[in-house]
C-alpha positions as CSV (number, residue, x, y, z in Angstrom):
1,X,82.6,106.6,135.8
2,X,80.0,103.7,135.8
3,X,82.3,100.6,137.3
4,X,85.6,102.3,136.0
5,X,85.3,102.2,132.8
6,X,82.8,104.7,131.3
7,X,82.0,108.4,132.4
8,X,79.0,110.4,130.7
9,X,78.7,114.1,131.8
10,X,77.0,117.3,129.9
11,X,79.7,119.8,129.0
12,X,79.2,123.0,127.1
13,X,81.6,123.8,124.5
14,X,83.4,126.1,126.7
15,X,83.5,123.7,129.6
16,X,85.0,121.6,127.2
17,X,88.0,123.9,127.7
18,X,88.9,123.4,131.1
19,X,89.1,119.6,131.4
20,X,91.9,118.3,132.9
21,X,93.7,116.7,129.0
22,X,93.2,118.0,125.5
23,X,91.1,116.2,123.2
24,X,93.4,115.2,119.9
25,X,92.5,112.4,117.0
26,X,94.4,109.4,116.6
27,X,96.0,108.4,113.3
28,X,93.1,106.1,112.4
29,X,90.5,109.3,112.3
30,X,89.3,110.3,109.2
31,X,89.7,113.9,107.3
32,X,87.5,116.8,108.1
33,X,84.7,116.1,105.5
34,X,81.8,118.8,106.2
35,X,81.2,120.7,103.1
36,X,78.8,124.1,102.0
37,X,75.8,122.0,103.1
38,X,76.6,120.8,106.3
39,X,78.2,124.1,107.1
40,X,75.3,126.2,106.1
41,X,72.9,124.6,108.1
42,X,75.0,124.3,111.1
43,X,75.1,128.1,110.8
44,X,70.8,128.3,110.4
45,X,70.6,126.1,113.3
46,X,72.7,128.5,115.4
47,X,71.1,131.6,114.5
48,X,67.6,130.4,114.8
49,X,68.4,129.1,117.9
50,X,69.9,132.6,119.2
51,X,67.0,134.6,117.8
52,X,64.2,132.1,119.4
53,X,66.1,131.0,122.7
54,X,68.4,133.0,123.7
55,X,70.0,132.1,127.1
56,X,66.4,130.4,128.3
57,X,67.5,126.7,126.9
58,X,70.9,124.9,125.8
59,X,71.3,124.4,122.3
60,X,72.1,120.5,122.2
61,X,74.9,119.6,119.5
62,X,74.5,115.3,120.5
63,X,77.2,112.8,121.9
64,X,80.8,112.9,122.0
65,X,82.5,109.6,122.6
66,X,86.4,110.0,123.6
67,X,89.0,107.4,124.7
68,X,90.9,108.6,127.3
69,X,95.2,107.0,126.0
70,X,97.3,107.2,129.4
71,X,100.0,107.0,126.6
72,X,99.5,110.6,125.5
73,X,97.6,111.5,128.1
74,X,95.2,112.9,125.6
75,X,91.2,112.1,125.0
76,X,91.0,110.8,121.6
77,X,88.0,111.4,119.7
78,X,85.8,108.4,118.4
79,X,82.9,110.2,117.3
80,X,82.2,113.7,117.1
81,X,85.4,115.1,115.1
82,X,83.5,116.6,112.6
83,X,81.5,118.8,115.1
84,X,83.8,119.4,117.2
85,X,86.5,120.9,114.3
86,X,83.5,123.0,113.1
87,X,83.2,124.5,116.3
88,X,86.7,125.2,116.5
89,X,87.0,127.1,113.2
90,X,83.5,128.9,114.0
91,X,85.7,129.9,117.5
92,X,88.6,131.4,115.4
93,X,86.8,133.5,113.1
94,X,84.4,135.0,116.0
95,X,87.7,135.6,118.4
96,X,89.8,136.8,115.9
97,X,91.8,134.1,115.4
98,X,92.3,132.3,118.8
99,X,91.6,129.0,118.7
100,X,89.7,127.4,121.7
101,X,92.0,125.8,124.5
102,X,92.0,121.9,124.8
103,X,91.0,121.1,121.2
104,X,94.1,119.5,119.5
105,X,93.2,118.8,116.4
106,X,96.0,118.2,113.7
107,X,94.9,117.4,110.1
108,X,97.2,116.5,107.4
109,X,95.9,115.8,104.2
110,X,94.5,118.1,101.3
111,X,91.1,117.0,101.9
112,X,90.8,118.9,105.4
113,X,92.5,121.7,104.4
114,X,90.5,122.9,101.8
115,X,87.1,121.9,103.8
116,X,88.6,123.8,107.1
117,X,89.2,127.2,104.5
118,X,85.8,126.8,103.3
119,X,84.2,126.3,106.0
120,X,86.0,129.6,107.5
121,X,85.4,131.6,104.6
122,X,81.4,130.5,104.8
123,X,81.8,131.2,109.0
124,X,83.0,134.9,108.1
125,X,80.5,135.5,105.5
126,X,77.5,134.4,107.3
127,X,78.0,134.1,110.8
128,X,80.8,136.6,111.8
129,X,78.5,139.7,112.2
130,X,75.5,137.6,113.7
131,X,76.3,135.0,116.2
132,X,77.4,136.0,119.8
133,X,81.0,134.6,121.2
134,X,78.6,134.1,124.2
135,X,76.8,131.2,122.2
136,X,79.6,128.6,123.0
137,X,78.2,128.5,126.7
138,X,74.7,127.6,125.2
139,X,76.2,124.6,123.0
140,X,75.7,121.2,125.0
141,X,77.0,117.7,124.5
142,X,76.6,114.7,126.2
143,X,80.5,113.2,126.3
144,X,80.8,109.7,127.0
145,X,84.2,108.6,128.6
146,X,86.1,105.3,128.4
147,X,89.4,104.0,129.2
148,X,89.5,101.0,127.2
149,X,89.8,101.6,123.3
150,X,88.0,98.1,122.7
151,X,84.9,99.7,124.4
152,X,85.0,102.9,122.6
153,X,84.3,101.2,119.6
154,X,81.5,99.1,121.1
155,X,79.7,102.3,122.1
156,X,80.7,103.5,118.4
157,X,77.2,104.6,116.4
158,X,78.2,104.9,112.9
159,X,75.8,108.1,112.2
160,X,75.4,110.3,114.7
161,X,72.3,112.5,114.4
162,X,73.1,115.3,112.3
163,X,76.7,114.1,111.2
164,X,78.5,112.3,108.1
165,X,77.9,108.6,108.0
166,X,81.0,107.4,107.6
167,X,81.7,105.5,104.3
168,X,83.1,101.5,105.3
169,X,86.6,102.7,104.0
170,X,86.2,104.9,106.7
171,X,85.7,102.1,109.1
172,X,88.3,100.2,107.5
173,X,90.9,102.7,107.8
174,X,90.1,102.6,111.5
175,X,89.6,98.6,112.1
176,X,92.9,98.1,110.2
177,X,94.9,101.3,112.3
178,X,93.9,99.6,115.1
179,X,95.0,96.4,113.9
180,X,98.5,97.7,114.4
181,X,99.1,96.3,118.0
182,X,101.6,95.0,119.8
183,X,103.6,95.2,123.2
184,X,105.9,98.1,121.9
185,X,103.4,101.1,121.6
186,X,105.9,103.9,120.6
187,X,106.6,101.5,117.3
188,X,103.1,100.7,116.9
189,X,102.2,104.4,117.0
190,X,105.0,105.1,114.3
191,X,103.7,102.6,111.9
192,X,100.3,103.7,112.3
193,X,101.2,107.3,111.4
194,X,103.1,105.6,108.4
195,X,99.8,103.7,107.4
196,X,97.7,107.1,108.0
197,X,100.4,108.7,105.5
198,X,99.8,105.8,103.0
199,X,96.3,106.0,103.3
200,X,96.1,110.1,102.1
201,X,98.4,108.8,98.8
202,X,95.0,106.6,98.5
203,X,92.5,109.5,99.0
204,X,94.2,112.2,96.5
205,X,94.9,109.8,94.0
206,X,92.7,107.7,91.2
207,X,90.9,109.7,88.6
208,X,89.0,111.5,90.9
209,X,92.1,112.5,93.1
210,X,94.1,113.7,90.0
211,X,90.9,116.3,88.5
212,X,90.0,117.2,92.1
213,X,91.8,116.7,95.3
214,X,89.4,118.0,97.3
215,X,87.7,114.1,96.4
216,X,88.1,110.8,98.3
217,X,89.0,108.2,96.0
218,X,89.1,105.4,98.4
219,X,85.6,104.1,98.0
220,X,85.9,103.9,94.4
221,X,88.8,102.1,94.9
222,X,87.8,99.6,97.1
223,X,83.8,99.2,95.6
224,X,84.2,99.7,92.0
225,X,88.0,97.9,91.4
226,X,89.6,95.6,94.8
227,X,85.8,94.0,96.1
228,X,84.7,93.8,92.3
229,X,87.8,92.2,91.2
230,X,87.6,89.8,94.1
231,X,84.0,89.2,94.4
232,X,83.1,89.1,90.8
233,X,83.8,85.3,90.5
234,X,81.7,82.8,88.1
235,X,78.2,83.2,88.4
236,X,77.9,84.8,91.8
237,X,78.5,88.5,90.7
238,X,76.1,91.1,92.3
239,X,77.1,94.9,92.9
240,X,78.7,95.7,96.1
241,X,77.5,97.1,99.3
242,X,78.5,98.7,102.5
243,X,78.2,95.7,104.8
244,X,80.1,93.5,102.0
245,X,82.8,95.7,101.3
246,X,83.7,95.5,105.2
247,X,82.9,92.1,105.4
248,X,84.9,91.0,102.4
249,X,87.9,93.9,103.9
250,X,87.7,93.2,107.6
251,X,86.0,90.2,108.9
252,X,87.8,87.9,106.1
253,X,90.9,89.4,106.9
254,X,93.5,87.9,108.5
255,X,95.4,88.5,111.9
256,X,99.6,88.6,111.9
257,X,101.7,87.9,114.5
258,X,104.2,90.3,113.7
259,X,102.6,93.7,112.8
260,X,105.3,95.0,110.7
261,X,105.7,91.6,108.5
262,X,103.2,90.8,106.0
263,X,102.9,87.5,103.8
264,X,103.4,87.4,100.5
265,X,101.8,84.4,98.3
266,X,103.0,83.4,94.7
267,X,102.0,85.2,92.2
268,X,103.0,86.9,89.0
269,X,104.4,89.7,90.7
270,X,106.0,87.1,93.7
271,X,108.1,84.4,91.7
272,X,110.8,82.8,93.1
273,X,112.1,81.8,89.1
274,X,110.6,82.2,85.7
275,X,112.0,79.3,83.6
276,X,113.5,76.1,84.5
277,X,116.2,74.5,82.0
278,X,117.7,70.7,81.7
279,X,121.0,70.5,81.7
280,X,123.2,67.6,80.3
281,X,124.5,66.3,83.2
282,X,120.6,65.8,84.5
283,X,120.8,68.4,87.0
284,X,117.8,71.6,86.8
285,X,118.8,75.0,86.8
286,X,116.1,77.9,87.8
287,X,116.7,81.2,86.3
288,X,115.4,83.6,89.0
289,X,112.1,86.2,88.1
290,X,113.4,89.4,87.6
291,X,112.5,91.5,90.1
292,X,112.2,95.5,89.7
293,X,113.4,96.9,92.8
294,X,111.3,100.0,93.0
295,X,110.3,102.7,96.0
296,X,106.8,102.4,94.0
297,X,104.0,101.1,95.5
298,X,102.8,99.7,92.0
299,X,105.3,97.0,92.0
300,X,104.8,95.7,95.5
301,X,104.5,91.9,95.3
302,X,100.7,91.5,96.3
303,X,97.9,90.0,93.8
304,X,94.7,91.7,93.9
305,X,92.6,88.2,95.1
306,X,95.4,87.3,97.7
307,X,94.0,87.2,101.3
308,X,94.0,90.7,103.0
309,X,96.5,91.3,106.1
310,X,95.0,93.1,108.9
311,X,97.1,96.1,110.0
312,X,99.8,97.2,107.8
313,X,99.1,94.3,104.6
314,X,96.2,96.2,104.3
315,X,97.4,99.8,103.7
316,X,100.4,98.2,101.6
317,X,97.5,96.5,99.7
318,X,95.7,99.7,98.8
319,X,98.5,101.8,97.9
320,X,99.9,99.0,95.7
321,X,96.3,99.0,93.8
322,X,95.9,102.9,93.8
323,X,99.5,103.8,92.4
324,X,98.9,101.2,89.5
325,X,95.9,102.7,88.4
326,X,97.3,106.0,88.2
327,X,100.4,104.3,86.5
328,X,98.1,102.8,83.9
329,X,95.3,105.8,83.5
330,X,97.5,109.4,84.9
331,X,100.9,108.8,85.3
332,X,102.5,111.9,82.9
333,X,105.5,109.6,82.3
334,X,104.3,106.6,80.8
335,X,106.1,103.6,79.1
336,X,105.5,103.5,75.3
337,X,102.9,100.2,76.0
338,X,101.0,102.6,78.3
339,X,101.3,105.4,76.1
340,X,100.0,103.1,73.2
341,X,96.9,102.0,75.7
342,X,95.9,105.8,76.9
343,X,95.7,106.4,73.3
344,X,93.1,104.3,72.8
345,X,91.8,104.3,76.1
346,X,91.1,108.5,75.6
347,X,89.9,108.0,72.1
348,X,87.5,105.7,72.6
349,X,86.5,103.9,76.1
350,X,84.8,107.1,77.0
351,X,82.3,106.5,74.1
352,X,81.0,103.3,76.2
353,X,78.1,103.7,78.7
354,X,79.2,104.4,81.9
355,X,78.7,100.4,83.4
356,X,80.9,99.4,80.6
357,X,83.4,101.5,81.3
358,X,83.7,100.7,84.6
359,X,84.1,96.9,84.0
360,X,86.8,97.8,81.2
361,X,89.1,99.3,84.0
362,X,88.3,96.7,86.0
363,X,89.2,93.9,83.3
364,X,92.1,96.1,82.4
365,X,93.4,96.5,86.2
366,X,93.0,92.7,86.9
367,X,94.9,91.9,83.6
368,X,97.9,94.6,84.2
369,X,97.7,93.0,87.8
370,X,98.7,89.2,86.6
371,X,100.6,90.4,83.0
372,X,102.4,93.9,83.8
373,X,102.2,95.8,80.4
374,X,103.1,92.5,78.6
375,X,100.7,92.8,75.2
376,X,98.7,95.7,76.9
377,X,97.4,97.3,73.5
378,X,96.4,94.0,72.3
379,X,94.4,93.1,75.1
380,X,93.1,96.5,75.2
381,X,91.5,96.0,71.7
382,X,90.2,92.6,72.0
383,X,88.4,93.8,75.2
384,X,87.0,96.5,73.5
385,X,86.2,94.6,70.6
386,X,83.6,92.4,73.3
387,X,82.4,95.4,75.3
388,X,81.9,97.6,72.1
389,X,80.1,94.8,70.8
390,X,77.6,95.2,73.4
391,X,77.2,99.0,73.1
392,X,76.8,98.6,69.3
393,X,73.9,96.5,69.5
394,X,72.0,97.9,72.4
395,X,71.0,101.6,72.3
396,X,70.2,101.5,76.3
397,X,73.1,99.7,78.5
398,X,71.6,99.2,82.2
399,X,73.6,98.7,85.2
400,X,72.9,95.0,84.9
401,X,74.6,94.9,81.9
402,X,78.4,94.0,83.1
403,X,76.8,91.4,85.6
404,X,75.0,89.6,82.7
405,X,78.2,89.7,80.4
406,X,79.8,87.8,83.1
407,X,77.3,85.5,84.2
408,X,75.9,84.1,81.0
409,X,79.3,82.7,79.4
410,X,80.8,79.3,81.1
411,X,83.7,81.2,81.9
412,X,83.6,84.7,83.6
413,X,85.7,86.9,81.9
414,X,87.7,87.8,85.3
415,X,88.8,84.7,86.2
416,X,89.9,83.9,82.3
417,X,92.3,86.5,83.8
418,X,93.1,85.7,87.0
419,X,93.8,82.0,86.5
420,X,95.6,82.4,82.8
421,X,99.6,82.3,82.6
422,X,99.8,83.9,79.5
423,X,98.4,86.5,77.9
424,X,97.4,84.6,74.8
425,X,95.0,82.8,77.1
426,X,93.1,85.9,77.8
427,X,93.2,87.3,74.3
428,X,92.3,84.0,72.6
429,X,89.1,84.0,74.8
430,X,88.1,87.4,73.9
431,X,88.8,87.1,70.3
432,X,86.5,84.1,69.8
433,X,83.5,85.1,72.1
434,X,81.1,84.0,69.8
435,X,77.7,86.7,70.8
436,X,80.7,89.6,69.8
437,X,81.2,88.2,67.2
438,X,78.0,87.5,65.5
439,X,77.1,91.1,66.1
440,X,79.8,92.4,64.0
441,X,78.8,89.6,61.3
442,X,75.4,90.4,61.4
443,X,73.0,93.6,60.4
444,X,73.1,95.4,63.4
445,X,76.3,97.4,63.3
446,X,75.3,98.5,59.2
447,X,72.3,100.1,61.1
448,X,74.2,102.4,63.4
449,X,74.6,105.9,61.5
450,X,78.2,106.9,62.7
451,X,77.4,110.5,64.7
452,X,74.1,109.9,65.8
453,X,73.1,108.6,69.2
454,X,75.1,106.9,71.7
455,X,76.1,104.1,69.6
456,X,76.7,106.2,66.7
457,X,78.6,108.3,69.1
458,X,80.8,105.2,69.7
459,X,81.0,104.1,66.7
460,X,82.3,107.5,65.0
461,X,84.9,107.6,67.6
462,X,86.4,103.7,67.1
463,X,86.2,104.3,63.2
464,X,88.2,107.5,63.8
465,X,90.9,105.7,65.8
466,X,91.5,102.8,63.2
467,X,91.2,105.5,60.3
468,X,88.6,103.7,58.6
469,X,85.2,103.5,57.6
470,X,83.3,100.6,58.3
471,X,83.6,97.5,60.7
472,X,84.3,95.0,57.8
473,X,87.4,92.8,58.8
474,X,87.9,94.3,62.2
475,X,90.0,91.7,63.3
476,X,92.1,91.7,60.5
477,X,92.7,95.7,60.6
478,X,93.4,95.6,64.5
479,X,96.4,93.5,64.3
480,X,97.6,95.5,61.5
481,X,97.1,98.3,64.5
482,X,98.5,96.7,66.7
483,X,101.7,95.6,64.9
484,X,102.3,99.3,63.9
485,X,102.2,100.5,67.1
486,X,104.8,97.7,68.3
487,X,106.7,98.5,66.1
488,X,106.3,102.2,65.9
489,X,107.2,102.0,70.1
């Protein structure tokens, strides 16, 4: 140990066996991610290295960084999981299905499963008849050992040398575990397993999560929808990055007392009373909101531009934002205003390019977020009646496409949402956005041959929906829409 704090050592993979605690993760690790590639040439690496080496040189597999928890008595594992498990399942399928000693790994979320199966299926294919059990001496690591978690992390290198980089949800997921800490550490380590649970419901679900659960739908989540939506504001809109995303996630975050209590501001999901009335003797009375007491995390009382909680406001934060997505685009149950939106939504959004689609669930997410499903078709329309505008006129949509719509008006479309109170206010400004509707007054859209191209594609696929033939009175025919379906739900 270098003043008590820090021990490196070389240990082979089967010295890694006999040391004196077992190496485990802690709730805030991430899923086992290595897929065909990384697993193929982790197998290549090993055979060319027992074909051209043999026992003359160690093979050298990098650094693992553990924390040793006088708690569990355990060395957690800060970076080199996804090695490590690799190894382990490579161990299983060459000694028939022992695992090695000391390596305590427990995953719980469909992600890991399904990469630890194929990654055993691809070890007994390839590697089962060819690499030696002997090979494990050969496999070196440098391990680094501290006692203190805070200087785990400081030695923490974010891409080790032939690793995953980890994604800044990733890191989130661990800053915000972490987060959870106070002078009772059996409760602390309860809601952290909690948090780890909610944080899986994140990863499986979204559109992603739904076709393929083998997916991680937590970076779309938090880049495309939750920094979007909260960074997207006036003029100052510019696509996301890595270092933003943690910055906007974890350094503007803020620290609670009590770990398990989390603030709640006002809101339209967080109101004390929704009308106010006179009465004739001078006094006020408030008529309370009503409030849907629900175990779903869609209706928690959070606002997606509210301030972010560290610790356990942030994983309510995310699950709140994932389960009304999949409420609004997946859930097989919907309300008849959902069921009236997904109609549309399936019939025609997926005509748009794919920028404009993404700033159309976006618009759509922020707008359910401050209205519920209150006049949900309408506003569905009237968006696409803007966006479609856009695709009609231009036969190539680039990526800075949604940026320009929202910079160029005086008012950004996303905070016409987030600031109205009604939804009339968000649907008046749509309706008389003035370059929409000069395109559908002008030659343009008389030009587009319904069928062919991208815009014809679209095109075809609106006129299809409405049951009509050409764009003259939109307007006029969308209400008569939109009534019938009111009334028909």
């Amino acid at each position: 140990m270098i003043n008590g704090l820090v021990g490196v050592k070389v240990k082979s993979f089967t010295q890694l066996q006999k040391v004196k605690y077992p190496f485990a993760l802690d709730n805030y690790q991430r899923p086992y991610v290595w897929g065909d590639i990384k697993i193929r040439q982790l197998i290549d690496d090993l055979l060319t290295y027992q074909q051209q080496n043999g026992s003359k040189s160690n093979y050298y597999m990098g650094t693992l960084l553990v924390h040793y928890n006088k708690d569990h008595d355990k060395y957690f594992v800060i970076d080199g999981q996804q090695r490590l498990t690799s190894l382990s399942v490579l161990y299983y399928v060459l000694n028939q299905g022992e695992l090695p000693n000391k390596i305590e790994f427990h995953y719980r979320s469909v992600v890991s499963a399904r990469n630890i199966q194929k990654a055993r299926r691809l070890f007994q294919i390839y590697a089962a008849t060819h690499l030696s059990k002997s090979i494990f001496s050969s496999l070196e690591f440098t391990v680094i050992k501290v006692d203190r978690e805070d200087l785990a992390f400081t030695f923490f290198d974010t891409q080790n040398n032939r690793g995953v980089p980890l994604k800044a949800t990733d890191l989130l997921k661990a800053f915000h575990l972490r987060a959870i800490q106070s002078d009772n550490p059996g409760f602390d380590s309860q809601l952290q397993e909690l948090c780890a649970k909610r944080w899986e419901h994140v990863q499986i679900q979204g559109e992603r999560g739904i076709k393929n659960k083998a997916n991680d739908f937590a970076p779309e989540l938090f880049h495309r929808y939750l920094w979007r939506a909260r960074q997207w504001r006036g003029k100052a809109v510019n696509y996301e990055n890595h270092d933003a995303v943690l910055d906007t996630f974890q350094e503007q975050s803020v620290k609670t007392n009590n770990v398990a209590k989390v603030p709640l501001y006002h809101g339209s999901s967080n109101r004390f009373a929704n009308s106010i009335s006179l009465l004739v003797n001078d006094d006020y009375r408030l008529v309370p909101q009503e409030v849907e007491i629900s175990h779903h995390a869609a209706w928690l009382p959070f606002s997606i531009r509210q301030p972010i909680h560290q610790g356990v406001g942030f994983f309510m934060y995310a699950q709140k934002y994932v389960s009304l997505l999949n409420l609004l685009l997946h859930d097989s149950n919907p309300t008849s205003q959902v069921a009236a939106f997904r109609r549309f939504y399936d019939s025609v959004i997926g005509n748009l390019s794919l920028y404009l689609q993404e700033l159309y669930k976006l618009a759509t997410l922020l707008y359910v977020d401050q209205f519920g499903w209150n006049q949900l078709l309408r506003f569905a329309l009237y968006l696409d009646h803007v966006l479609g505008a856009i695709r009609l006129e231009k036969a190539y949509i680039f990526k800075e496409a949604p940026l320009k719509f929202l910079k160029e008006p005086s008012q950004n479309l996303l905070d016409v949402i987030a600031g109205a109170y009604r939804p009339e206010e968000v649907i008046e400004y749509l309706s008389a956005y003035e370059p929409a509707n000069a395109v559908y007054a002008g030659k343009i859209v008389t030009e587009v041959v319904v069928g062919e191209g991208v815009r014809g594609r679209y095109l075809g696929a609106l006129l299809k929906y409405y049951g009509k033939s050409s764009l003259d009175n939109k307007k006029d025919w969308m209400e008569a829409h939109i009534n019938a379906e009111v009334i028909d739900g």
